[in-house]
N, C-alpha and C positions, 0 to 999 in steps of 0.2 A: 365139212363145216364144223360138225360137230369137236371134232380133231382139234379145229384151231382154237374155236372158243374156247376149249378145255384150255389150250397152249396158254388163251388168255387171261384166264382165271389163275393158274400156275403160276405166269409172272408175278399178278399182283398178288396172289399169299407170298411169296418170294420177297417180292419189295417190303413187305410188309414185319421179315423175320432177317432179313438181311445187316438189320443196323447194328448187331454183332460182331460184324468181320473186321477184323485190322490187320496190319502190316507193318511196313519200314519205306521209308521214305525216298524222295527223289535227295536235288542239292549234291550230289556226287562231287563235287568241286571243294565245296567246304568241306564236308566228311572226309576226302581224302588228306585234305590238309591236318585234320587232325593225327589221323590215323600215322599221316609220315609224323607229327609230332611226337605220337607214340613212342615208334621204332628207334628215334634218334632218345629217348627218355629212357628206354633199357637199354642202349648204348652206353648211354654215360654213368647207370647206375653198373653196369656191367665193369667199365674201365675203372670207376671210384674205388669197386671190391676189391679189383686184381690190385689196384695201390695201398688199399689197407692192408691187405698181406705185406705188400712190400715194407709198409710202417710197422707192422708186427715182429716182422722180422728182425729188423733194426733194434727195435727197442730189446726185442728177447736176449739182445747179444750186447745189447747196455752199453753201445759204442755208436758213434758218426752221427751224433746229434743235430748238425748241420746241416745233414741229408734228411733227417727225418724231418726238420724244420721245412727244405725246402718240397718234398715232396708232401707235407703238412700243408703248404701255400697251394699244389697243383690240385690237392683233392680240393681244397677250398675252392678253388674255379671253376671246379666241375660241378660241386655243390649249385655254386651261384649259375651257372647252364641249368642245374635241374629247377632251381626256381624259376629264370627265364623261359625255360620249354611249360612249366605248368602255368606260368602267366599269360604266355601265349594261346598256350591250349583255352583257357577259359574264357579268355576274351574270343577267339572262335565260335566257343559255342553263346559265348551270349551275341553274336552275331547270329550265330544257327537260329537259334530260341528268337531270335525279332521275325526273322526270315519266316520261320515256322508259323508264328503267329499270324502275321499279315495274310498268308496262303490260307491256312484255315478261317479265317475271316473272310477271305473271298470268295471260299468252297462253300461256307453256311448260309453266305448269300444265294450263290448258284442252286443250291439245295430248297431254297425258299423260292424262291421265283419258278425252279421247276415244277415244285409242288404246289404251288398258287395253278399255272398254267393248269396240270393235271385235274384240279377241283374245279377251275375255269369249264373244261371239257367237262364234267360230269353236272356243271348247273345247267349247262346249255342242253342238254339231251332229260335234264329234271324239266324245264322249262318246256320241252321239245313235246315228252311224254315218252322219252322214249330212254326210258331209263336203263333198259338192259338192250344186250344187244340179242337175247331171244324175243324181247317183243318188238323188235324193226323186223325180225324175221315175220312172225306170226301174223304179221298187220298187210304182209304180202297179199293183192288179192286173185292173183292167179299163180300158174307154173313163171310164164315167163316175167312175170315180177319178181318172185323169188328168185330167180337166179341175179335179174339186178341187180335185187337188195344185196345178195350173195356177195357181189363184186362190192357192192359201197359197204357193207362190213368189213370185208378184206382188207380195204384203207383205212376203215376208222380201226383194228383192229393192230394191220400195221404200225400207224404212227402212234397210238397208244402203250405199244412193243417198244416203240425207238426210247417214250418217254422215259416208258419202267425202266431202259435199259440206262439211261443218263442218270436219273436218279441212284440208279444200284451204282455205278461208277461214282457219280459225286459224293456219297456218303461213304465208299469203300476210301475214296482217297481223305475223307473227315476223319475217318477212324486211324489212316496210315497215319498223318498228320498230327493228331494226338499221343499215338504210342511214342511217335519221334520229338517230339515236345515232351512227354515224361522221361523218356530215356536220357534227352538232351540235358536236363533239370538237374536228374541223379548224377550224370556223369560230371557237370560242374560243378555239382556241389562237391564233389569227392576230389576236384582237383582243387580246390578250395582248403579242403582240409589236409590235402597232401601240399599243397603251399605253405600251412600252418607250419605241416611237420619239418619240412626241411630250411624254414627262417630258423627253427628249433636246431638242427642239426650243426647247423651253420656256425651259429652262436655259441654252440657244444666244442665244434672244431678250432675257432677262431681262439676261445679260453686256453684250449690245451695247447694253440701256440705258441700265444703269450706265456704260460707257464714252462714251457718248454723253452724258450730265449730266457726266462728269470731263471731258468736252472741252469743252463751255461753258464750266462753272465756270473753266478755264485759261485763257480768252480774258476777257480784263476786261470789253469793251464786251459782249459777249455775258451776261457771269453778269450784269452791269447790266441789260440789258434783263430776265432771265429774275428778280433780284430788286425790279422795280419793278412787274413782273409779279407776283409773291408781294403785294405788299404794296395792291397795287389788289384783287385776291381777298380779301385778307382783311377789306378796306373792305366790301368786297360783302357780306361772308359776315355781319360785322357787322352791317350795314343790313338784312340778310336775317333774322337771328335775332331784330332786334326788332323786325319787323313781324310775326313768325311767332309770336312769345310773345304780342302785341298781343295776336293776334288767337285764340289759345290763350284769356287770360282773360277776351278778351271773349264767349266761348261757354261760358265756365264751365269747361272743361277744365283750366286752370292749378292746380296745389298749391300751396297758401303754400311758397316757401322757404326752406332750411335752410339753412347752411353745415356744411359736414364731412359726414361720414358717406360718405366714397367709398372703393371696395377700388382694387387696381390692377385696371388693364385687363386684361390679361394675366396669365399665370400661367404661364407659363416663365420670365421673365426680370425680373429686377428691376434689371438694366445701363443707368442714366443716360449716353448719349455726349454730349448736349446739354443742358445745365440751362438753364432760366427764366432772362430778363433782357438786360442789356444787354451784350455781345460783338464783340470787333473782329474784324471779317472779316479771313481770312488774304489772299484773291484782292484785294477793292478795299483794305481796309487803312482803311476808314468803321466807324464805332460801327453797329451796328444790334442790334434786338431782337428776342430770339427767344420770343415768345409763348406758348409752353409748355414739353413737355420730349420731347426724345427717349429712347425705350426701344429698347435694343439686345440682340442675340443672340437674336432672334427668327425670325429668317430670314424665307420666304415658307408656312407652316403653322401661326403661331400662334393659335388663335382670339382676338379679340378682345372683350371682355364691358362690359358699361354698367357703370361703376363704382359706378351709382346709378341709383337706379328712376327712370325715369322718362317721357317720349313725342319719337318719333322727328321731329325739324320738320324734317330736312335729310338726306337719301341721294342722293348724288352724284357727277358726275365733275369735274373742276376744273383749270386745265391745271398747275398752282402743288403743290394737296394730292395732285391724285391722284382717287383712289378718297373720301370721305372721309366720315361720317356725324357728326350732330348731335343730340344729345338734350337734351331740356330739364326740369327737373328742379323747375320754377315762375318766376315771373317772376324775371329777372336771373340764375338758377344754371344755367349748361350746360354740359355737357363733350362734346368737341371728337376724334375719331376720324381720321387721316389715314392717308396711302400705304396704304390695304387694296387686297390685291391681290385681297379680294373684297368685297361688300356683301351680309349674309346680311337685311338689313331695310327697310322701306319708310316713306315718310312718312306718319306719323300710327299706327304702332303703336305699342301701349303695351308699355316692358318694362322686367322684373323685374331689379332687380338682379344680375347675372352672366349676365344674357341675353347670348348669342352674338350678336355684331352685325355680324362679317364675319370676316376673317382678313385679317394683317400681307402686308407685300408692298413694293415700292418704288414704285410711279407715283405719276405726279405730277414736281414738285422734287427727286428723291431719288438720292441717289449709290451708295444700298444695303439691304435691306430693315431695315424698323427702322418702329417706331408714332413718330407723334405726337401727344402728347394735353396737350389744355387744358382750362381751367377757368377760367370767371368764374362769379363773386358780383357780386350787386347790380350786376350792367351791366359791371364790370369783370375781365380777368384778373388772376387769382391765380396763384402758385408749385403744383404741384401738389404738390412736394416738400414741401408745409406738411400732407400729408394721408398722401401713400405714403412710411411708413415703410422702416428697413431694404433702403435702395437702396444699390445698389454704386455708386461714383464711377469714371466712364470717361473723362472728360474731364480736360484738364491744364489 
């Protein structure tokens, strides 16, 4: 007897010194989704490095500016993955942290009500007079009452034990719950500031492209290689879109063609720097033609939209466009996507007119972010300016 009330007394200093303890929490699902966040996070900072060598390199040997541009565009993607993985990660955890929350509100309730019940027991036995469990023994008034009583302490002794024991569990997991809530707190906020730093980074990259295409452009023989280059891609791109319509209506896929019916791509800006046609370069000081039109004041966050309904034959990268996607609209009608500093669509989806098809950006040819966008009919470019009204004039 003695034994167990001792046992019982133990418990409650126990209960009593317990509210110390913590840990690490349940949510296994969420956490691991961070955690593969992680992994795929020094992945990309991993591959970024190995391409900054490769751009070190380049540059040390003060040749293939072109390439440095273009592998200049690829780190810049990977950049914008590392913001994307740290956007996602933080928005986890501020799922985690509500998650956390609401559980530890339900555990402090648990914790109150248990402890209410426990003070419950102990007025009913104030009330009783039987305030300890040595004087329900002593009040015994023979042997074989004693051992009665023996048996009715054993249970009130018992479930007293189960209590202690919920108690120490529910405030083990209030203190789990908390450290996982502070952890979860610091770890957002640091993905927060490493958000900061690589919008920073970004910005950093994006400049030295841009000054990297202004220092081609300045070298004659250099903007010559890099426009003979432009215009072999565009051969390509051509030879590309009618095989790819070919073969569009030869599986029945192609719409008869329309001419007209296209919105602008964009919807921030309606600033022409570049209009359709024929233009004397300022560097060689040669007539050449600019195949569509450029759209300015868009920076790198514009979404871009299919100005016309219709199926994706071309999403790619291009050392000349860029980033640059192609949609076709029925044989002969397609319009023409460049410099996206993202690609939100793939080859062979179909989309609706105003479908997001990536966002504005400069890679590629580009000395600044800004869309290029074309349009042929019947096999041939057209003016786009014959369709997108109410444009601003930027060019002199």
């Amino acid at each position: 007897m003695k034994t167990r009330v001792f046992a019982l007394l133990m418990a409650f200093c126990m209960m009593l010194v317990i509210f110390g303890e913590c840990a690490v929490p349940t949510m296994a699902s969420t956490q691991a989704e961070i955690d593969k966040l992680k992994e795929q996070a020094l992945e990309i900072t991993k591959n970024k490095k190995d391409l900054q060598k490769e751009i070190d390199r380049l540059k040390a040997e003060a040749k293939d500016a072109n390439t440095q541009k273009e592998l200049l565009d690829k780190q810049n993607d990977m950049i914008r993955e590392e913001l994307k993985n740290a956007e996602e990660q933080i928005e986890k955890y501020e799922k985690l942290i509500e998650q956390t929350k609401e559980e530890l509100a339900l555990a402090e309730k648990e914790e109150e009500e248990q402890h209410e019940l426990f003070c419950s027991r102990v007025r009913a036995m104030e009330e009783n007079g039987t305030v300890s469990y040595w004087a329900v023994l002593f009040n015994a008034s023979d042997f074989t009452d004693l051992l009665s009583t023996l048996d009715d302490v054993g249970e009130i002794m018992e479930n007293d034990q189960r209590i202690f024991d919920e108690m120490r569990e529910i405030r083990k997991s209030i203190e789990e719950k908390k450290a996982t809530l502070e952890q979860c707190l610091v770890e957002a906020e640091e993905q927060r500031k490493l958000l900061e730093e690589k919008r920073k980074e970004l910005q950093a990259k994006l400049d030295e492209s841009t000054a990297l295409i202004q220092k081609i452009s300045a070298n004659k023989e250099q903007y010559l290689k890099l426009l003979r280059a432009e215009e072999a891609e565009a051969k390509s791109i051509d030879a590309q879109i009618r095989k790819l319509q070919a073969q569009l209506a030869a599986n029945g896929n192609s719409a008869p063609a329309t001419k007209g019916g296209y919105i602008w791509p964009v919807t921030t800006s309606k600033k022409i720097s570049s209009p359709f046609g024929s233009r004397i370069n300022p560097v060689t000081g040669r007539s050449e033609t600019h195949k569509g039109v450029d759209i300015a004041g868009v920076f790198y966050s514009s979404n871009v939209i299919a100005a016309k309904a219709g199926t994706v034959i071309i999403s790619q990268y291009g050392s000349s466009y860029g980033n640059y996607v192609v949609v076709s609209h029925g044989t002969g009608n397609t319009t023409l996507y460049a410099h996206l500093s993202k690609r939100s669509v793939k080859v062979g989806d179909t989309v609706a007119q105003g479908a997001v098809l990536g966002v504005t950006g400069s890679t590629g040819n580009s000395t600044g972010p800004h869309l290029h966008f074309e349009i042929t009919e019947g096999g041939s470019r057209v003016d786009p300016l014959k369709y997108l009204t109410g444009y601003i004039k930027g060019w002199s």
